[in-house]
C-alpha positions in Angstrom: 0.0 0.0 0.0 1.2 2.9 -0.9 1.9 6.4 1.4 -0.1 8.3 -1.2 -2.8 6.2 -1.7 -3.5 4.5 1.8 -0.1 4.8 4.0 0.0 6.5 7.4 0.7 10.3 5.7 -2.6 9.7 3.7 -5.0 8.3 7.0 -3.5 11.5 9.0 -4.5 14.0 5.9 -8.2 12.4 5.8 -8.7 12.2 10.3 -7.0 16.0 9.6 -9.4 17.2 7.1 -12.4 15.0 8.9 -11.9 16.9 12.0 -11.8 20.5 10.7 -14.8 19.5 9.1 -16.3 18.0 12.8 -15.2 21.8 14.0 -17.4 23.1 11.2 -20.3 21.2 12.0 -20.2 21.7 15.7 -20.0 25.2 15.7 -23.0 25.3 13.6 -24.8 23.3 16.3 -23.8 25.8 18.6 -24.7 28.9 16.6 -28.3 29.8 17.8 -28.8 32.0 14.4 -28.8 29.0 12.7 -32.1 27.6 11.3 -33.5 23.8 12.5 -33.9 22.6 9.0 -29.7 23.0 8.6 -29.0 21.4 11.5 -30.9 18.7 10.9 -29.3 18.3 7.9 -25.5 17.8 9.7 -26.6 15.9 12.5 -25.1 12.6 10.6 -21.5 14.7 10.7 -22.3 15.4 14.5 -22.9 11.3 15.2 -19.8 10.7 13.2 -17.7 13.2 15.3 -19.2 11.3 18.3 -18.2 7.9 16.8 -14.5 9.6 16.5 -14.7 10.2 20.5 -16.7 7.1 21.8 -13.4 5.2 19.9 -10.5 7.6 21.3 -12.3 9.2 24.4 -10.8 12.3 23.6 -12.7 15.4 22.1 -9.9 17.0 20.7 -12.4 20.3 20.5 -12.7 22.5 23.7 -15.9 21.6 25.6 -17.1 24.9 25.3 -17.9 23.8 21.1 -18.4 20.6 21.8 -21.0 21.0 24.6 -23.9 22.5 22.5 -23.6 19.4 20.6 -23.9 17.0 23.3 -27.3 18.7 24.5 -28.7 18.7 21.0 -27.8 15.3 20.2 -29.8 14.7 24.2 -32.9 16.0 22.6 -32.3 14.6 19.0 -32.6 10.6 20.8 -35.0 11.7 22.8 -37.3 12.3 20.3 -36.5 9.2 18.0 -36.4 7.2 20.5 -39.2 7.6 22.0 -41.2 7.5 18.8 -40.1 4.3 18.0 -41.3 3.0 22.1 -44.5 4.5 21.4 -44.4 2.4 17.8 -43.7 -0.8 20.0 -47.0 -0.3 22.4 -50.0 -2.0 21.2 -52.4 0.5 22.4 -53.3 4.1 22.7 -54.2 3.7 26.4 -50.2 2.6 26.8 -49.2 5.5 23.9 -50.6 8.1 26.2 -49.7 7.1 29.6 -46.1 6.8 28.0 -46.7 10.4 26.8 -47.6 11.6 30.4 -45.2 9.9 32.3 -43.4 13.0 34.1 -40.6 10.7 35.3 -39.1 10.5 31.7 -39.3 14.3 31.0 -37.1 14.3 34.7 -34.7 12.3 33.4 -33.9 14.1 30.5 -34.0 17.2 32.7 -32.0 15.9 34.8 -29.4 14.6 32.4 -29.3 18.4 30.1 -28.9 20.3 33.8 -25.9 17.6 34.5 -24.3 18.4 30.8 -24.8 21.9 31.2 -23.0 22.3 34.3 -19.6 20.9 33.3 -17.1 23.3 32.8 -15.3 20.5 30.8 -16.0 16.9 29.0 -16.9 14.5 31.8 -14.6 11.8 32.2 -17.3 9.5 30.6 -17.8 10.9 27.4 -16.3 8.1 25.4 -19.3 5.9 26.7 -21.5 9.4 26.2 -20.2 9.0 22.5 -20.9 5.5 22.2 -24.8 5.8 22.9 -25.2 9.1 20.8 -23.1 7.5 17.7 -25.1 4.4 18.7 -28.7 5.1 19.4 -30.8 3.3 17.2 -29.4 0.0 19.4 -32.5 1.7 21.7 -36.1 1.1 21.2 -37.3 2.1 24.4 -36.9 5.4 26.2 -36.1 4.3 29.9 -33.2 2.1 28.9 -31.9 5.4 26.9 -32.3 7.7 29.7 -31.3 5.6 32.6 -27.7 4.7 30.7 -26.8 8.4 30.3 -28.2 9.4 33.6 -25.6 6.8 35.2 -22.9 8.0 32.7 -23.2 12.1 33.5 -23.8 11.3 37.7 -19.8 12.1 37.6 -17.9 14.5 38.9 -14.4 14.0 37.0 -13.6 15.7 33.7 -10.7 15.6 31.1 -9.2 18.0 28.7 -9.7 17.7 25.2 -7.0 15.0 25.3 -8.4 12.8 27.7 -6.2 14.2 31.1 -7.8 14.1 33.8 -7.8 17.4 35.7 -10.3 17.2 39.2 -7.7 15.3 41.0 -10.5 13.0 42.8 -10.2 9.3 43.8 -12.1 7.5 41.4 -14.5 6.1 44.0 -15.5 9.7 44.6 -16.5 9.7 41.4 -20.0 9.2 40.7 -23.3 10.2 42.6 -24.6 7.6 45.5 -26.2 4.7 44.1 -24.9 5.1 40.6 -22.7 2.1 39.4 -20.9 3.6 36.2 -19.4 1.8 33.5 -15.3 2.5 33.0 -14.7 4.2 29.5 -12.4 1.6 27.2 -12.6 0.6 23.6 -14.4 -2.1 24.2 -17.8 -1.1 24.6 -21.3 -2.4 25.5 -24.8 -0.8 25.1 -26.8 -1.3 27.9 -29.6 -2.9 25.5 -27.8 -5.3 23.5 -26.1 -8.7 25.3 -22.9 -8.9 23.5 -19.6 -6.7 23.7 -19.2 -3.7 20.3 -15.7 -4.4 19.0 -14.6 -1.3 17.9 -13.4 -1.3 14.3 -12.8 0.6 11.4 -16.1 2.1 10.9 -18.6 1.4 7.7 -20.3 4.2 5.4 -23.2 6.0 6.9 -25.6 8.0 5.4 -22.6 8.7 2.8 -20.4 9.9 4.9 -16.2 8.8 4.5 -15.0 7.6 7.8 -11.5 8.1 8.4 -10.6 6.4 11.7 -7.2 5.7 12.0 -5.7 2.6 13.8 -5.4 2.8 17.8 -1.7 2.2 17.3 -1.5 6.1 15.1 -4.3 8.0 17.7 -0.9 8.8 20.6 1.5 10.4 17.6 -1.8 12.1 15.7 -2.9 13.6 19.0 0.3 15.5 19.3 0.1 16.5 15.6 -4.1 17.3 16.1 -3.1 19.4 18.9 -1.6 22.2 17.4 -4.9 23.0 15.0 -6.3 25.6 15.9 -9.9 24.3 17.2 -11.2 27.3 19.2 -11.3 30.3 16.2 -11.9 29.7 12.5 -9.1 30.8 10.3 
């Protein structure tokens, strides 16, 4: 294989170019002058970005751009998921009293007040990632909101590049009660039975992947560090 064609240089030009375009897209999630229609319209470059992170754990972006993101990908599931529950109830006595049911709208209250307040990425955002990039694994709306509530009950957070930076014991960690999975590259949706081997990941919605191999991400990092993420050139 050749360096032009499919060699290291080549997969850091296409993760390079795939993450000034992530930039793009996130600041335009973040840009409250910006219609719904268009930001509908990137939110399959948003899930890719957050396929990028629930495969790296690290942001690369400040969480200041990344943030907006998280919270409108929140409401994005919340919707589609819970369309398709209400699809899976046989009656319209069951559709409405799912519609009601004031403990689901405090759980997604609950989990958008916890995202808000971080000043930076919780130290679980890779397994934040990996139920935003894959949410249609969820069918039903409590198993959705009761795997992010237990992911955001932390109190850790990490830089862009996945340091941690509260300085608490890990024990110390999560809210009482909460039993939180550990963030590693080998992942499991609460939902499904068997372990998600992270791979090299297929075409969606026409949209070039450009993951590079876990053995690249350390020396990339240090290269992907010195892009300019917070101002567009």
């Amino acid at each position: 294989m050749s360096e032009v064609n499919g060699g290291p240089d080549n997969e850091k030009s296409i993760i390079r170019k795939r993450l000034y375009n992530a930039n793009a897209a996130l600041k335009i999630i973040a840009d409250d002058s910006k219609d719904a229609e268009l930001k509908e319209e990137i939110t399959l470059h948003v899930r890719d970005y957050f396929g990028f992170v629930s495969t790296y754990g690290v942001t690369i972006f400040k969480w200041e751009i990344v943030k907006p993101s998280v919270l409108y990908m929140i409401e994005y599931l919340y919707r589609e998921v819970l369309k398709r529950n209400l699809a899976h109830l046989a009656t319209e006595t069951e559709r409405a009293m799912l519609q009601k049911d004031d403990k689901i709208k405090e759980l997604k209250d609950y989990i958008v007040e916890k995202i808000k307040n971080f000043e930076e990425a919780p130290f679980t955002i890779q397994r934040l990632s990996e139920i935003i990039y894959k949410a249609e694994m969820y069918n039903f709306i409590y198993p959705l909101l009761n795997a992010i509530t237990k992911i955001v009950s932390v109190i850790t957070t990490q830089t862009p590049l996945g340091v941690r930076i509260t300085g608490v014991n890990e024990e110390e960690v999560v809210d009482e009660n909460i039993s939180l999975p550990t963030p590693t590259l080998h992942l499991k949706v609460d939902e499904l039975d068997d372990d998600i081997m992270i791979t090299k990941r297929p075409n969606i919605g026409g949209i070039e992947n450009c993951f590079i191999s876990s053995e690249t991400i350390i020396a990339e990092v240090e290269e992907i560090k010195n892009i300019d993420t917070s101002e567009e050139k």
